[in-house]
N, C-alpha and C positions, 0 to 999 in steps of 0.2 A: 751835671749838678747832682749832688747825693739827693739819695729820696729821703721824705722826712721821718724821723724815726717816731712810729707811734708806740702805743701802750703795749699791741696788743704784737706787737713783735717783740717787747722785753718782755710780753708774758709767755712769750713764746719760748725765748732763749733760758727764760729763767724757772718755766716748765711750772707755772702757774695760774690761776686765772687774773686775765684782764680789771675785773675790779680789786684782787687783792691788788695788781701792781698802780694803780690809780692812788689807793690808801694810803702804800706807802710811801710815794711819789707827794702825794699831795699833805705829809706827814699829818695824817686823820688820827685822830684818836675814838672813833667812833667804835673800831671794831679792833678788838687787841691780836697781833700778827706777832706770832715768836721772831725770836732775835736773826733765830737762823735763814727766815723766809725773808725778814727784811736786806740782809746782808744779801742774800742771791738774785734782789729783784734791781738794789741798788748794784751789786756786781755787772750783770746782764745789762743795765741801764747804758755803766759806764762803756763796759767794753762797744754796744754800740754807738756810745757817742751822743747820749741821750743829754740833751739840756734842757733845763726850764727856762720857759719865758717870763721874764717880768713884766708886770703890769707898767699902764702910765702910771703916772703921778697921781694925775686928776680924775676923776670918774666921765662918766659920761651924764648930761643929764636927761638924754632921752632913753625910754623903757624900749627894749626891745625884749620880742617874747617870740619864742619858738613853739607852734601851735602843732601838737599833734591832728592829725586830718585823721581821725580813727579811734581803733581802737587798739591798746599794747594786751600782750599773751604773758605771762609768767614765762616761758622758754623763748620769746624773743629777742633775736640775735641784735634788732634795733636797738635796746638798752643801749646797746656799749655806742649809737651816734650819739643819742643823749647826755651820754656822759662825756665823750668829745667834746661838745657842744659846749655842754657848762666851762669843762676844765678849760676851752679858749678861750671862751667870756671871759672867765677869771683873768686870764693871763692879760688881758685887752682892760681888764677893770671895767667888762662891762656889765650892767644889773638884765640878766637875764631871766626872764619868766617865763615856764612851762608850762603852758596849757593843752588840756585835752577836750574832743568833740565829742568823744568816744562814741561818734555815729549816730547822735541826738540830736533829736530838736530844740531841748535844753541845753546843750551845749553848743550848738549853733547860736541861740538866743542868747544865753550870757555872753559867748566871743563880740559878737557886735554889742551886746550894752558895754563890753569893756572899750570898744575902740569909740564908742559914742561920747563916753566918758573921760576919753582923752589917756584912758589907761594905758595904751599902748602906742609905740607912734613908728615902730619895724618891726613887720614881721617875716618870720621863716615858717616859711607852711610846709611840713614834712608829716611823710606817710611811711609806715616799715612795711608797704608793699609797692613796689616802681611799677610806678603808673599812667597815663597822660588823661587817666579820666580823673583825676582830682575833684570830690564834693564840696571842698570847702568851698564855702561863701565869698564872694571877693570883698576882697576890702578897701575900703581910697585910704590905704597907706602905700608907703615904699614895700616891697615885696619881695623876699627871693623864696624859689620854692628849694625844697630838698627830696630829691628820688622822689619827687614828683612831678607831671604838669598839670595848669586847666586845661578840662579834655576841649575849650573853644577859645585856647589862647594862647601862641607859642612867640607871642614876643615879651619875653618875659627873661627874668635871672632865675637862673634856674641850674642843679648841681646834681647831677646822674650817674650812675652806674655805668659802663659800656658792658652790657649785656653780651655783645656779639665777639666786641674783645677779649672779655676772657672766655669766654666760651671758646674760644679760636686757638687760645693760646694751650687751655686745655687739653683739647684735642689735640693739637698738634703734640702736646709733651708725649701721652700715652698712646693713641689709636694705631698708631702703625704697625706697632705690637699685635693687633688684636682685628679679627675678621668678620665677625658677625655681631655689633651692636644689639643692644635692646634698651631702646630711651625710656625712662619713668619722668616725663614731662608732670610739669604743675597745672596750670590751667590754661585749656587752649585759646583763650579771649586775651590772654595776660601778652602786652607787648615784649617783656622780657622772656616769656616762652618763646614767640614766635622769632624773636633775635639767636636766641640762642640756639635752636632749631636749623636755623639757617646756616649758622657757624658750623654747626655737628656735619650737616649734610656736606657742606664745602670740602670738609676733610675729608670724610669717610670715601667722598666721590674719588677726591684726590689719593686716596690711599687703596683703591680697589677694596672696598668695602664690600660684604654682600646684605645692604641698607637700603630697606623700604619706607615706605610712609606706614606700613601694616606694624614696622617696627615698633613705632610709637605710639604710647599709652597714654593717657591724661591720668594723673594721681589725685588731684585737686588739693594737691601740698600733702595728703591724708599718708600715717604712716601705715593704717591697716587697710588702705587702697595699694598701696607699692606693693604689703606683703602679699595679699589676692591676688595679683597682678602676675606679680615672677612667679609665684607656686604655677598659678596658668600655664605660662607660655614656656616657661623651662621645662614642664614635664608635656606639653605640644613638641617644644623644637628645641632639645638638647644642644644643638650647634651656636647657641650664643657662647660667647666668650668673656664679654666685656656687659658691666648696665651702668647708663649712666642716668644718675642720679638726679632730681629738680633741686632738691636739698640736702644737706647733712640729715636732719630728721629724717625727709624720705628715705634715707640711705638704711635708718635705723630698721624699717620692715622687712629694706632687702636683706638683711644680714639676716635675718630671723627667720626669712621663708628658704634664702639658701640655706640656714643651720636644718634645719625640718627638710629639706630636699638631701643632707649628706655631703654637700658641696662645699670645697674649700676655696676659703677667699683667697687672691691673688694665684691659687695654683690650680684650681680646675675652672674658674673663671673670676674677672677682675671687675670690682665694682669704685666708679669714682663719683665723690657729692659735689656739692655746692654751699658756700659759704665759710667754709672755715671756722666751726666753732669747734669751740672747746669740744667738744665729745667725740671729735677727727681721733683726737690720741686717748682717748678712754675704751674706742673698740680694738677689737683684736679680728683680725690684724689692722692696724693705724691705717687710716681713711686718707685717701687721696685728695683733695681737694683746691676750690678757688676761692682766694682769700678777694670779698668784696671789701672796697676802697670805704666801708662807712664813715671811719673816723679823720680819712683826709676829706671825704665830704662835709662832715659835720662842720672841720675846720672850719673849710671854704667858704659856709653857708655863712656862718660866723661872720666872718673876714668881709665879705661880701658886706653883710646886713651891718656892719664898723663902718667901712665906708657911706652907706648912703644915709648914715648918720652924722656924721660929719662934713658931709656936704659933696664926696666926692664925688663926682661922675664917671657911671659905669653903664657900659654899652647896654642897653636894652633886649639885644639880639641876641644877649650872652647867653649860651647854654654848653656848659666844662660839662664833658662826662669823661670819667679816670676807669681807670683798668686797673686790677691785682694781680698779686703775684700768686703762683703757682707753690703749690706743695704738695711733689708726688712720695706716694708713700707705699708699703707693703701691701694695698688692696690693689696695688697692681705692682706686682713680682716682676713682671718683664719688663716694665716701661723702667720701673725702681734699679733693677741693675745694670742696664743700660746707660743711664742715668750716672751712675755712680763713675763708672766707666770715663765718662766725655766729662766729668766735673774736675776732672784734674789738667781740662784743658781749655777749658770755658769759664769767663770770667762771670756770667751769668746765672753759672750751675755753680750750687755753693750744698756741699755735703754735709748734713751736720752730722758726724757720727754717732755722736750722743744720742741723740732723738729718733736716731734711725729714717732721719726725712732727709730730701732735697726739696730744696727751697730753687726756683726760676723763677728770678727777677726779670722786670723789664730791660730787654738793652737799651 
């Protein structure tokens, strides 16, 4: 069965950002987009098969509201599930409302005066860091969490990331190329570090790696902790090769303490991130990277919190975690022509010349 086609791969193919392709998609007139950008976003759409969904008829008449469990950043990559989120509502005709905690006791306080008040009657409790320590409050409503759990409740609907999947899948595109690791991990408390960690070491075992635990560093997401970090250990132990990245951001230090070391990306060692934003193709050389699943999560959450408004029955035990696709690119030169190589015979390996990426889909 085809995978479903989001935003954020015609903003890809059409080599613009995810909310311009949103605007024009959802014909906004909020923000005026030249002729020429709408024509490449709606080009890009068609070629992959892009459709819209139409709404019901009827609305819903229950409120369901998407609680952020936090707080959002100006550069968070979370935005684009939000806006998933809404844009299925709409498609569902459902009245979705966003709320935030943003990590208050006032905002803990008003989320229950709203559910007290009957303002809300499904909620989606999502956090834009994957977690199973969850603070939100419980609430006696229907519930599905999003890249989140309660840290004392796991039978629950709930919609994840597989941390360890792509993490795996990553590796396996690039590392074989590459002999000496140097991980810039996020936080070592975080359960998506310690998954993905796991994934790294699998491989690297498997690949005769020469890969320590000494290897790895905690950044704390920080991008002037990544740049401290590699200036350190690259001028300790020249024999790294490859660093792999907690995030695209972290990634942003490393390029900046390898530019200040003399070092060339993908040719005198290769560096790959995490998450797939937009700024993968704004560095030089283009950022390898793992595209996480947010916006077929957001769906899901969606789709999920439709049904238990309508009355369907949906397993309690359920917890979906999805995996992304891969996008190896010029910060790693070996993995990249290699690549290019077996894509003329893999139906999985899809070349885009244009962009200068491979794209590795799931089989």
């Amino acid at each position: 069965m085809a995978s479903k086609i989001t935003m954020s791969m015609i903003a890809q193919k059409a080599g613009v950002s995810q909310p311009t392709v949103s605007i024009v998609l959802n014909n906004s007139d909020a923000v005026s987009i030249s002729l020429e950008t709408k024509k490449r976003v709606l080009q890009a759409a068609k070629e992959l098969g892009y459709t819209k969904k139409l709404g019901h008829k009827k609305s819903l008449n229950k409120q369901i509201a998407l609680i952020i469990d936090g707080a959002l950043y100006t550069n968070d990559h979370f935005i684009v599930t939000i806006n998933a989120a809404i844009e299925r509502a709409q498609e569902l005709n459902i009245n979705l409302k966003v709320f935030a905690t943003l990590n208050t006791k006032e905002g803990e306080r008003l989320l229950k005066e709203s559910v007290e008040n009957g303002e809300i009657d499904i909620a989606i409790i999502a956090s834009n860091m994957t977690t199973n320590r969850s603070n939100c409050p419980k609430l006696n409503l229907p519930t599905v969490y999003l890249n989140c759990l309660p840290k004392d409740d796991l039978n629950v609907i709930a919609i994840l990331p597989d941390d360890y999947a792509n993490a795996k899948k990553l590796a396996n595109a690039v590392f074989p190329h590459y002999k000496h690791p140097l991980v810039i991990a996020g936080d070592a408390w975080m359960k998506a570090t310690s998954d993905r960690l796991q994934a790294l070491k699998e491989v690297f075992d498997s690949c005769g790696a020469n890969f320590s635990i000494n290897d790895v560093y905690y950044s704390s997401w920080s991008f002037r902790n990544a740049h401290d970090i590699v200036l350190d250990r690259i001028k300790a132990d020249p024999s790294y090769d490859i660093i792999f990245c907690a995030s695209d951001y972290v990634a942003l230090g490393v390029y900046q303490a390898l530019s200040t070391l003399n070092k060339k990306i993908g040719e005198d060692i290769a560096v790959v991130g995490y998450d797939n934003q937009t700024l993968c193709k704004e560095l030089y050389p283009h950022l390898t990277s793992v595209q996480l699943p947010y916006e077929a999560m957001a769906q899901i959450a969606v789709e999920y919190a439709y049904a238990l408004s309508i009355g369907k029955q949906v397993k309690k035990e359920k917890i979906k975690t999805l995996s992304g696709d891969i996008y190896i690119r010029k910060s790693t030169q070996k993995a990249f022509d290699d690549l290019v190589k077996k894509s003329a015979f893999a139906e999985n390996i899809i070349f885009d010349e244009k962009n200068q990426e491979i794209l590795v889909t799931q089989k």
